[in-house]
C-alpha positions as CSV (number, residue, x, y, z in Angstrom):
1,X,0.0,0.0,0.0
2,X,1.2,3.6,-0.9
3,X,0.6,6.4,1.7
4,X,1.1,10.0,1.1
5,X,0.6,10.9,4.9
6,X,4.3,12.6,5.2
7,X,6.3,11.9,7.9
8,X,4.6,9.1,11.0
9,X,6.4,6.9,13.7
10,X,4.9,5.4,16.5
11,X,8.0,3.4,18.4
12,X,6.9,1.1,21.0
13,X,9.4,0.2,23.7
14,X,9.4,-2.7,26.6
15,X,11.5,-4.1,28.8
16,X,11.9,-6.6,31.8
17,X,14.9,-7.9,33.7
18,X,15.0,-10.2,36.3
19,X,16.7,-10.4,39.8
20,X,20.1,-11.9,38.1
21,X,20.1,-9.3,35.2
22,X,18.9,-11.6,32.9
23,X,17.2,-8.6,30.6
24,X,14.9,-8.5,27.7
25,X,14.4,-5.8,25.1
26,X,11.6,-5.1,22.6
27,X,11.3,-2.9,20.0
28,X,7.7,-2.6,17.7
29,X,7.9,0.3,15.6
30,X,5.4,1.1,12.3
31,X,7.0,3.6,10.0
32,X,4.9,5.9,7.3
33,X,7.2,7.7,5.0
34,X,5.5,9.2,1.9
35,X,5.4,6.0,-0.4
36,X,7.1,3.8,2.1
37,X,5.1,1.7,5.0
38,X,7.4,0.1,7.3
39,X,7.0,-2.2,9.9
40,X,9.4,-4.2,12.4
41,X,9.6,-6.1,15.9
42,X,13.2,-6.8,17.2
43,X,13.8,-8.5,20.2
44,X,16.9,-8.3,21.9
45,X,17.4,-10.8,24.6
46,X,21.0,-10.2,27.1
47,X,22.6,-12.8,29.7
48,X,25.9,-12.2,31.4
49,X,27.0,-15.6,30.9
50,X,25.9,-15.8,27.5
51,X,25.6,-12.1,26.0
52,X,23.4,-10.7,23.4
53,X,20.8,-12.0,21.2
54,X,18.9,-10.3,19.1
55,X,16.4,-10.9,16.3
56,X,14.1,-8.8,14.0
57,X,11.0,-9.7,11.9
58,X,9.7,-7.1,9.2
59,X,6.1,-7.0,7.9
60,X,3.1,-6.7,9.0
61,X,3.8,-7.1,13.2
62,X,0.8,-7.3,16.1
63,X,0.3,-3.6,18.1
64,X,1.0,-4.4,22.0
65,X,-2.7,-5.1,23.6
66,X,-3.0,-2.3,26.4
67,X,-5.7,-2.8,28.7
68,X,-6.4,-0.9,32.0
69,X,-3.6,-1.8,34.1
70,X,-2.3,-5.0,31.9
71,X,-0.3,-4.8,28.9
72,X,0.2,-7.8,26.1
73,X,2.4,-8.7,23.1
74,X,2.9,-11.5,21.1
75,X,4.7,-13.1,18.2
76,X,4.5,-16.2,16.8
77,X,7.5,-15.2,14.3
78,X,9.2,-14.5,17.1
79,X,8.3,-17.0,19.4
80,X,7.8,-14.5,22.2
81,X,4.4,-14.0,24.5
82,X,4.9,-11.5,27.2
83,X,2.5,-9.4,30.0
84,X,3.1,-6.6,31.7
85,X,1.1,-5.4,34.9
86,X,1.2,-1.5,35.9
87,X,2.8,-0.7,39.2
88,X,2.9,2.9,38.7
89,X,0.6,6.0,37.5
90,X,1.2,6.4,33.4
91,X,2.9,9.4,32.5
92,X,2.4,11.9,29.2
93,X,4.8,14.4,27.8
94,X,4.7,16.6,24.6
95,X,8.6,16.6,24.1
96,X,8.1,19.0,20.8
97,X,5.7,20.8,19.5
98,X,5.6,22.7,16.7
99,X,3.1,24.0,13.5
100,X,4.2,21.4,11.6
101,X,6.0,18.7,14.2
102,X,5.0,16.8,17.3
103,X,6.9,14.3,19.6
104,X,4.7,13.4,22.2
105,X,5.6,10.7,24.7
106,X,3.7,8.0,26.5
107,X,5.1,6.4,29.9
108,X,2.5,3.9,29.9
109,X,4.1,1.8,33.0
110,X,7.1,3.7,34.4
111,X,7.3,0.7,36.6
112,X,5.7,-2.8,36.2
113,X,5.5,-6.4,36.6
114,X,6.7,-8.6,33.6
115,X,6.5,-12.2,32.6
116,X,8.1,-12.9,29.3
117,X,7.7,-16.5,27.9
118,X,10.0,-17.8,25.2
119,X,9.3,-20.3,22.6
120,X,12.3,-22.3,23.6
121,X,10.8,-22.7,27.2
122,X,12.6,-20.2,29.3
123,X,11.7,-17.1,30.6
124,X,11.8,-14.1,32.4
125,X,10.1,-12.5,35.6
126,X,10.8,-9.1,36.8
127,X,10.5,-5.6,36.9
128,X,9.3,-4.2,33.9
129,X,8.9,-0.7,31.9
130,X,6.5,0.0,28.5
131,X,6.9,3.7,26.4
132,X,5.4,4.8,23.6
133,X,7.1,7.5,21.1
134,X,4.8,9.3,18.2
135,X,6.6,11.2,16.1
136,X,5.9,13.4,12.6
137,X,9.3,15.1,12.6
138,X,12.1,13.3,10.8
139,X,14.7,11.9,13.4
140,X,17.6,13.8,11.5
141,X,15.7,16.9,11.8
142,X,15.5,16.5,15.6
143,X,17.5,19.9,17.1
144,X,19.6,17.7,19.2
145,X,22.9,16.5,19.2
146,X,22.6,13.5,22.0
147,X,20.0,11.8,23.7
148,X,20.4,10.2,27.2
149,X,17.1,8.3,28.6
150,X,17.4,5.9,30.7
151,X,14.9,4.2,33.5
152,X,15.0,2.5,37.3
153,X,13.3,0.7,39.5
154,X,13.7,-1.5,42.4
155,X,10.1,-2.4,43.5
156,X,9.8,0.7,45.6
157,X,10.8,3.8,43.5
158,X,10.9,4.4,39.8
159,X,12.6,7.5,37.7
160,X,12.5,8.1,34.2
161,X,14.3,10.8,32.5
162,X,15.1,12.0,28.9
163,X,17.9,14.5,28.4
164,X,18.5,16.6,25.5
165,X,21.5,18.3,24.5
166,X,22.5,20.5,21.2
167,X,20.7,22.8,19.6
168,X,17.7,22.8,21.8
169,X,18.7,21.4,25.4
170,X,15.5,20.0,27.7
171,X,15.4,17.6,30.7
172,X,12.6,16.1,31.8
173,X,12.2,13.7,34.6
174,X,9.8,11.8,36.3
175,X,10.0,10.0,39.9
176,X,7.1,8.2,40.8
177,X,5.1,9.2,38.5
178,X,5.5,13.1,39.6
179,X,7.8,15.6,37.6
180,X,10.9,16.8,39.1
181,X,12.1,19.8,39.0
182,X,15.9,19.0,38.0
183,X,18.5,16.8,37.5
184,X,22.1,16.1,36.7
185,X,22.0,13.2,34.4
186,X,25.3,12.1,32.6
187,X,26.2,8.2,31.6
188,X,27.5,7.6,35.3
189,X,24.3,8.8,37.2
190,X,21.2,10.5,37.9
191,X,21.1,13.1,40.2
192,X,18.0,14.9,41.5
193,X,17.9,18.8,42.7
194,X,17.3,19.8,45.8
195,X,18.3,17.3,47.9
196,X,16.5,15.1,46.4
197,X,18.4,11.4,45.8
198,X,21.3,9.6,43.7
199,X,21.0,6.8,41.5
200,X,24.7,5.7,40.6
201,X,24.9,3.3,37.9
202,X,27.4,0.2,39.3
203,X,28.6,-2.4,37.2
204,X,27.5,-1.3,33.6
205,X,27.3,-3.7,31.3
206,X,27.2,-2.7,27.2
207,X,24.1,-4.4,26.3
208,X,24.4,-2.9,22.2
209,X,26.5,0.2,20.5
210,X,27.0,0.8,17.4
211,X,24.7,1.7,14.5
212,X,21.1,1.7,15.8
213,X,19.6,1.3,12.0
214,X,21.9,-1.8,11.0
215,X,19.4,-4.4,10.4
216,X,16.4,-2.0,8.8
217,X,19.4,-0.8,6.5
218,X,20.1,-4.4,5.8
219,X,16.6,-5.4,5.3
220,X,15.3,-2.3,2.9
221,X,19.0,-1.1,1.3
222,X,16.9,1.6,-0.7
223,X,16.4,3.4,2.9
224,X,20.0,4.2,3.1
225,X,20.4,6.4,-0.5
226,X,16.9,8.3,1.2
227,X,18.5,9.0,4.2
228,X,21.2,12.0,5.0
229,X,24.6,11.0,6.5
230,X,23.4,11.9,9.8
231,X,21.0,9.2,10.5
232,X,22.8,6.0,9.8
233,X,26.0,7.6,11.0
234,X,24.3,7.6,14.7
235,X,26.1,6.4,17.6
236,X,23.7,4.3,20.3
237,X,25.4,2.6,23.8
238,X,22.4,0.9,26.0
239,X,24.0,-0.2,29.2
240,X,22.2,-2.4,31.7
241,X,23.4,-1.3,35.6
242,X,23.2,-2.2,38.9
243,X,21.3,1.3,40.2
244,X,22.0,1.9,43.7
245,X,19.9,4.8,45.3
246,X,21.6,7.2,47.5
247,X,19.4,9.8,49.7
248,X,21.7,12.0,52.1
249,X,24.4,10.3,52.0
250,X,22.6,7.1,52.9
251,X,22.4,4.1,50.5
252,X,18.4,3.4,50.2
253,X,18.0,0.5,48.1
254,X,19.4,-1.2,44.5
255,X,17.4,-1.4,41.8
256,X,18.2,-2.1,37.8
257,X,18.7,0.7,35.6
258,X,18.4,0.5,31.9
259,X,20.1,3.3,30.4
260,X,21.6,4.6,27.0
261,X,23.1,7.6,25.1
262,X,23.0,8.6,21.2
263,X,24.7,10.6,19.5
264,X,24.2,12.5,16.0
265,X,28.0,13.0,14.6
C-alpha cells in the first residue's frame, strides 16, 4: 500500500529484567514515510553468561494489547508471549511541538510487573517498563545532538528521565510518576535537585552500541540512499546497571537501571 501521509512513527518500547540481570528488550515500531510503509519487531534478549541476542522480523507485526492496568504482546514469528502489569501511575509528555511537528511521549508503565515467555521454554520474571514515542518530525531533523534516557526501579521507587543536549537542550524527569524539578543526568548517574536522591549506575554492562539502524538498512538497502549522512552515522550505547539509590548520603536501596546515550556526529 502507498501512503502519502508525510512523515509518522509510533515506536513502542518494553523491557523486563530479572533479579540476576537476565534482561529483555523489545522494540515494535510502524514507519509511514510518503510511499514507504514500514514495519518491524526486534527483540533483543541479554545474559551475562551468555551475551546478546537479538532478532528482528519485518512486515506486517501485532500492536501491543493495552488494557487498564495490563499490557500484552505476542509473536508467533518471534516465538515470544509476554504481559506486563502496571505498578505505577502512566505518565504523558509533549517533548516537541511545533506548527508542523510533534513528539509526544507515553510512559504507559514507568514501573511494572513482567513475565516474558520464550518459545524455547525459558523465561523471564521481573520488573518491567512500556513507552510509547509518536513522532511526525524526521529523526535527522530532531534539534539535538545526544540523547540520554534511561529508566530505574527496584520495587519501591521508579525514575525516568530523557535528556537533551545540542541545539535545543530539555530535561525532563519523572519519579514516581510526579515531575521533578531537575536533575544532573550524565552516563555515570542521575542526580536529583534539591536534595532530592542519587542513583549511581554500578557495574555497567554494554548491552548494544554501534549503529542503531543496521538491520532496517540491511533489510530495505533503498532506505539508506533516502537518508542523510546523519542518520545512519548515529552512535547508540544501552547499558544495563546495577542502580543503587543514595538519599543523604545514605544508601536506600538497588534497583536495575536501563540506560543509554546517542549521539548524531
Amino acid at each position: 500500500m502507498i501512503f502519502r501521509t508525510g512523515f509518522r512513527l509510533s515506536k513502542w518500547y518494553l523491557d523486563c529484567v530479572d533479579e540476576n540481570g537476565s534482561l529483555v528488550i523489545i522494540y515494535i515500531a510502524k514507519l509511514r514515510w510518503e510511499m514507504f510503509s514500514v514495519s518491524y519487531s526486534e527483540i533483543l534478549e541479554y545474559h551475562a553468561s551468555a551475551g546478546l541476542r537479538s532478532r528482528a522480523s519485518f512486515g506486517a507485526c501485532q500492536q501491543p494489547n493495552l488494557s487498564d492496568n495490563m499490557l500484552n504482546w505476542s509473536s508467533p514469528s518471534l516465538g515470544i508471549d509476554a504481559t506486563w502489569r502496571r505498578q505505577a501511575d502512566p505518565v504523558s509528555q509533549t517533548l516537541l511541538s511545533s506548527p508542523d511537528a510533534e513528539i509526544v511521549w507515553d510512559c504507559h508503565f514507568p514501573a511494572a510487573r513482567g513475565s516474558v515467555q520464550f518459545a524455547q521454554g525459558h523465561h523471564i520474571n521481573g520488573f518491567g517498563y512500556v513507552e510509547q514515542l509518536s513522532m511526525s518530525i524526521k529523526p535527522w531533523h530532531l534539534p539535538i545532538n545526544e540523547l540520554r534516557w534511561g529508566r530505574y526501579y527496584d520495587g519501591v521507587d521508579a525514575i525516568v528521565w530523557i535528556d537533551w543536549q545540542g541545539p535545543t537542550t530539555a530535561s525532563w524527569l519523572f519519579y514516581n510518576g510526579k515531575p521533578a524539578k531537575s536533575a544532573v543526568i550524565d552516563d555515570n548517574s542521575v542526580a536529583l535537585a534539591d536534595g532530592g536522591p542519587t542513583i549511581t549506575f554500578q557495574d555497567k554492562q554494554v548491552i548494544r552500541e554501534g549503529t542503531p539502524l543496521t538491520g532496517i538498512l540491511s533489510q530495505y538497502p533503498l532506505l539508506r540512499t533516502l537518508l542523510p549522512k546523519r542518520m545512519y552515522d548515529t552512535y547508540e550505547c544501552k547499558w544495563l546497571s546495577r542502580g543503587q539509590m543514595t538519599y543523604q548520603d545514605t544508601i536506600q536501596r538497588q534497583g536495575w537501571a536501563i540506560h543509554e546515550v546517542v549521539k548524531w556526529r
